[in-house]
C-alpha positions as CSV (number, residue, x, y, z in Angstrom):
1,X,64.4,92.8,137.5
2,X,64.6,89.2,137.5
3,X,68.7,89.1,138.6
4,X,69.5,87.7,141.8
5,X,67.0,85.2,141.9
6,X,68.7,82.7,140.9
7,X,67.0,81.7,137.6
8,X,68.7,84.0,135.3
9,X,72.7,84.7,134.6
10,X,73.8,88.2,135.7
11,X,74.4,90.7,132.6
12,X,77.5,92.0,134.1
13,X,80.5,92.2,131.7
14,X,77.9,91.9,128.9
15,X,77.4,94.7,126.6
16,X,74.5,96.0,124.6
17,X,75.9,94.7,121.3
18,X,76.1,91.3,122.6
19,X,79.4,91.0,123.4
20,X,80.3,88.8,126.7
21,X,77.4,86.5,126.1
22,X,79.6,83.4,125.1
23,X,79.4,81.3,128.3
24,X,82.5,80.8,130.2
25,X,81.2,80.1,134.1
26,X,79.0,78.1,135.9
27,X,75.4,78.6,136.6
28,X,74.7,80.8,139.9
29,X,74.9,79.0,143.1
30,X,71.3,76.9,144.0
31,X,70.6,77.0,140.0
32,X,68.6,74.7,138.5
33,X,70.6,74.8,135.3
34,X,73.3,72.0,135.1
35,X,74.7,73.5,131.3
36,X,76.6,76.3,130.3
37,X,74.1,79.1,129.0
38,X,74.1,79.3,125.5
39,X,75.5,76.6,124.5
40,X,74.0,73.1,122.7
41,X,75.2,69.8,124.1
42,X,79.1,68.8,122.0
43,X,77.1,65.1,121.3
44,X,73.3,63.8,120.8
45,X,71.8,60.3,121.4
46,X,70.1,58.5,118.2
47,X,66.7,57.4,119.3
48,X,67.4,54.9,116.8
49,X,70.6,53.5,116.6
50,X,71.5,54.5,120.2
51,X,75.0,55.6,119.4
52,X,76.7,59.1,120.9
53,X,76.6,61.5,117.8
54,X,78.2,65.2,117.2
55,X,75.1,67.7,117.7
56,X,76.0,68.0,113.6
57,X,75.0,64.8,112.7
58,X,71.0,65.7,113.6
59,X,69.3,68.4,111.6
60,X,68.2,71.2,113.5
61,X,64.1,69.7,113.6
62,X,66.0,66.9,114.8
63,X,67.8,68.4,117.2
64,X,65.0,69.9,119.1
65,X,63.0,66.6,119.6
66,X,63.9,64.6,122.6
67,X,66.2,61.4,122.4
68,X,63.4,58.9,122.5
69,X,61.9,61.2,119.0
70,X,65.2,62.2,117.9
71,X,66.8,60.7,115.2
72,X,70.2,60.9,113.1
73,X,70.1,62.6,109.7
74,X,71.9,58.7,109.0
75,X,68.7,57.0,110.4
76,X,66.4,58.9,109.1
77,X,67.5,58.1,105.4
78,X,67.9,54.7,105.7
79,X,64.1,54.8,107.4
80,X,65.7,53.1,110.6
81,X,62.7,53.2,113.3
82,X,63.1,54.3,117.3
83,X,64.3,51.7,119.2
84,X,61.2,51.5,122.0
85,X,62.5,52.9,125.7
């Protein structure tokens, strides 16, 4: 299995129907991973205007671009471009 390598949180307390998965403690010692699992970052970065947004304010193609792609649903109607990095 791949537990106990450091990569991957351990299943314990977890059951098969899911329950347990909401995250609740830190990654595993020597971790790579600096976030709780499962859960998206509380705020976003327009690529546009530059301002801190809730993760609700992107749509979800949105959301999964990086910050210098990523625009606002606010931006993108108002056809505001990236601001260069």
């Amino acid at each position: 299995t791949r537990e106990g390598d450091g990569l991957f949180p351990s299943s314990a307390g977890c059951t098969e129907s899911g329950e347990g998965l909401e995250a609740t403690t830190q990654p595993p010692e020597g971790s790579l991973l600096a976030t709780p699992y499962l859960h998206p970052p509380a705020t976003m970065i327009c690529g546009a205007c530059e301002r801190e947004l809730p993760h609700d304010s992107f749509s979800e193609r949105q959301r999964g671009l990086r910050q210098s792609s990523r625009r606002c649903e606010e931006c993108v109607a108002a056809g505001n471009q990236l601001v260069l990095m």
